[in-house]
C-alpha positions, -999 to +999 in steps of 0.1 A: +742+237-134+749+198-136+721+176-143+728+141-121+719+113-147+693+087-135+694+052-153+657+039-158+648+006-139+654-029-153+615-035-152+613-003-169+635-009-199+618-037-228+640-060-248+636-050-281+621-087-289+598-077-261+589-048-280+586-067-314+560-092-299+541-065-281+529-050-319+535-087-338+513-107-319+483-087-318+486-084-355+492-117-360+460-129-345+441-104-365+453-120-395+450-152-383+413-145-375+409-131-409+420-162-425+400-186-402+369-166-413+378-171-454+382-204-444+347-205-427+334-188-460+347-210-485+332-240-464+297-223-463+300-219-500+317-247-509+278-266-500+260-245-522+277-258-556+302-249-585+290-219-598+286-202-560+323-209-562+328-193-589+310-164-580+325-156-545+358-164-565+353-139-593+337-110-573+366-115-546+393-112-571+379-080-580+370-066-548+401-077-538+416-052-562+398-023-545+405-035-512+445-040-517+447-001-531+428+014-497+454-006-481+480+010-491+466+044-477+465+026-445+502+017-446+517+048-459+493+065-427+510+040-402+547+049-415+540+090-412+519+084-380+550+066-366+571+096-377+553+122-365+550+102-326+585+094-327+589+135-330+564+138-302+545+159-327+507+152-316+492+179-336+510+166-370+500+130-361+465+145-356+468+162-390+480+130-408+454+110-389+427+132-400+436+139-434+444+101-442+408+094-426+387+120-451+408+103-482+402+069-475+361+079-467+361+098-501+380+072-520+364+044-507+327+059-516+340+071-551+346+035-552+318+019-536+294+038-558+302+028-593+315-007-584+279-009-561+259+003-596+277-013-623+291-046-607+270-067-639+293-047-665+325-055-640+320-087-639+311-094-673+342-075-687+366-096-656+357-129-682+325-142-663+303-168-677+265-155-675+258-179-647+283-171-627+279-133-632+244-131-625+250-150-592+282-125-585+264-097-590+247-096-552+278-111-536+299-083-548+274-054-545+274-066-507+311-071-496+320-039-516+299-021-491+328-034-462+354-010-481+346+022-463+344+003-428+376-015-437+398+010-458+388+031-416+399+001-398+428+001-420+439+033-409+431+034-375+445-001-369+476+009-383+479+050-363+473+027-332+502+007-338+524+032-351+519+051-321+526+024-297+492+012-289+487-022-307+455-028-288+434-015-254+449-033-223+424-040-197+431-033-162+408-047-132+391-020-116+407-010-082+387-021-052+376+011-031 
């Protein structure tokens, strides 16, 4: 029993550059957009005086922290999502994706809670003049509510890329 090779089609085959820009570029943008939106932000609060500043500045170094540790779980979820589609093993990227979903929910709200319900005794103990900690404590209690959404859109951002789908292509619909 011989098996006659076939060699796949020019337009079939991507350059590997091709192949780089197809996942770069999409997540490019998304940081880009990310950064045109702090920039948006600080220009917003930037008008409404020094100790705003201050404020956004010292509850977004904190949150920060919370926000960089949730990422991680995204990352190490893209590099075992990649594995397991590279092995064509749908069920074990469906295990990882599921798994790495109800950690980051859990964590994120174990999180969320205490930050949420203490972010006076936070801020006060991050070095915050009284001022600037009374006008924090709102900002903060509000963006750390965007951990559970974001830790998700972490994960699921990263499982799409991983598995070769950087983002939905459209397609016109076909004419009947």
């Amino acid at each position: 029993m011989s098996a006659v090779p076939t060699t796949p089609s020019a337009e079939s085959i991507k350059s590997p550059g091709r192949e780089i820009a197809a996942i770069a570029v999409p997540v490019s943008l998304e940081m880009v957009i990310q950064l045109v939106l702090t920039f948006i932000n600080q220009i917003i609060v930037g008008t409404l005086g020094a100790v705003a500043v201050a404020a956004v500045g010292l509850s977004g170094s904190l949150g920060f922290l919370f926000f960089v540790t949730l990422g991680a779980l995204g990352s190490g979820t893209s590099i075992l999502v990649a594995r397991r589609h590279g092995a064509a093993d749908r069920p074990g990227v469906n295990q990882t994706l599921t798994v790495s979903v109800a950690t980051s929910v859990l964590a994120a709200a174990l999180l969320t809670v205490p930050v949420v319900l203490g972010a006076g005794t936070l801020l006060s103990l991050a070095g915050g003049e009284e001022a600037v900690t009374r006008t924090a404590i709102p900002y903060m209690q509000v963006s750390m509510l965007a951990l559970i959404p974001g830790s998700l859109a972490w994960i699921l951002s990263g499982a799409l890329r991983s598995s070769g789908t950087p983002a939905p292509r459209w397609s016109p619909p076909s004419s009947p």
